[in-house]
N, C-alpha and C positions, 0 to 999 in steps of 0.2 A: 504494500500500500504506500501512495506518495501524498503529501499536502503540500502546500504553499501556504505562507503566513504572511500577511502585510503586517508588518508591525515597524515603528523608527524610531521606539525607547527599546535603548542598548539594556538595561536591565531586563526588561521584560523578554527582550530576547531571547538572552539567556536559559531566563526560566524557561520559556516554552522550549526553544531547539532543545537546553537538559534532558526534558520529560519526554519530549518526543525519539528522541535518540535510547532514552530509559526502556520503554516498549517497541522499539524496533521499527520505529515509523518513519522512512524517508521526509524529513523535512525542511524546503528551501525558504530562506528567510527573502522578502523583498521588500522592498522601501520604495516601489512607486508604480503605479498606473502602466507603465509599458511593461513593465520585465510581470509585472503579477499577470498581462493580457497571454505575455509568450508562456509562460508556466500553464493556465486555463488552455490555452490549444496544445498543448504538448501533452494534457491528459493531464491531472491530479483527480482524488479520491476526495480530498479535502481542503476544503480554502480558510483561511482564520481570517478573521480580519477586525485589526483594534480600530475601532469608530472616532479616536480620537490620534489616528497617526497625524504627525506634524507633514501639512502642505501635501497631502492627500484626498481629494473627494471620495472620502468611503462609501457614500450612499451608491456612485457610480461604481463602485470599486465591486459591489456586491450585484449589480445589475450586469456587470460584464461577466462575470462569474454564470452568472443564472441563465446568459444568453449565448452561454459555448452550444458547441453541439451534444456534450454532453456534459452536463454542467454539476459541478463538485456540487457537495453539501455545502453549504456556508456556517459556517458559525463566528459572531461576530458580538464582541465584548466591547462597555464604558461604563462610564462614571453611571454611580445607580442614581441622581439625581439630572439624567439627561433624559428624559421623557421623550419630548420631541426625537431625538436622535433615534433612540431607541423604536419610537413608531417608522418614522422613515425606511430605517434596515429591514423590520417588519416589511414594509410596504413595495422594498426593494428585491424581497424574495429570502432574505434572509431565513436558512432553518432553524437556527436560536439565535437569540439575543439575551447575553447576561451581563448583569454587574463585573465589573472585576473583580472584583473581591469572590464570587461564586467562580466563577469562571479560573482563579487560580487557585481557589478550593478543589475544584473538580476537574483540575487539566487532566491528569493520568486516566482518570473513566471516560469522561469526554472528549481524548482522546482516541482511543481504544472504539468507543460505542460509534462515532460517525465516521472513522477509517474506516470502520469495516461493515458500512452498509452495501446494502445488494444495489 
């Protein structure tokens, strides 16, 4: 199984490629709108994407994802007091939307559970 991650905080990085490299889950970190488009045609299983990367349109970020031919799961994390955000990813096609704080609570399972859907 392979994912792509938009993320552009260097710590959070970390933690995600850690856990993902933990359960054995190919995964490439990207930091912007072109290189996350060529990863989605190149085939991933799974896309992450923090809603709050720096000088990123996430909402699009999650719409190119949803519009490949065959298009990853999305799972896409922020701040639990962005509502608005949070509806738009929704609206964007987004298959979850969590808090961060949940969201690196439950990276290793949430992991695991949307890599390895049919």
């Amino acid at each position: 199984m392979s994912a792509v991650a938009l993320i552009t905080d260097l710590m959070f990085t970390a933690k995600v490629k850690g856990t993902a490299d933990l359960i054995g889950l190919r995964l490439k970190v990207v930091r912007d709108l072109s290189v996350l488009s060529e990863e989605i045609a190149a085939g991933v299983d799974l896309a992450i994407i923090d809603m709050n990367a720096d000088g990123v349109d996430t909402v699009e970020a999650i719409r190119r994802c949803k519009s490949a031919p065959q298009p990853p799961a999305v799972l896409a994390y922020l701040s639990h007091v962005q509502k608005d955000l949070a509806d738009a990813a929704n609206a964007a096609g987004a298959d979850l939307v969590l808090p961060r704080s949940r969201f690196s609570a439950e990276l290793p399972e949430l992991l695991r559970r949307f890599a390895n859907r049919p």
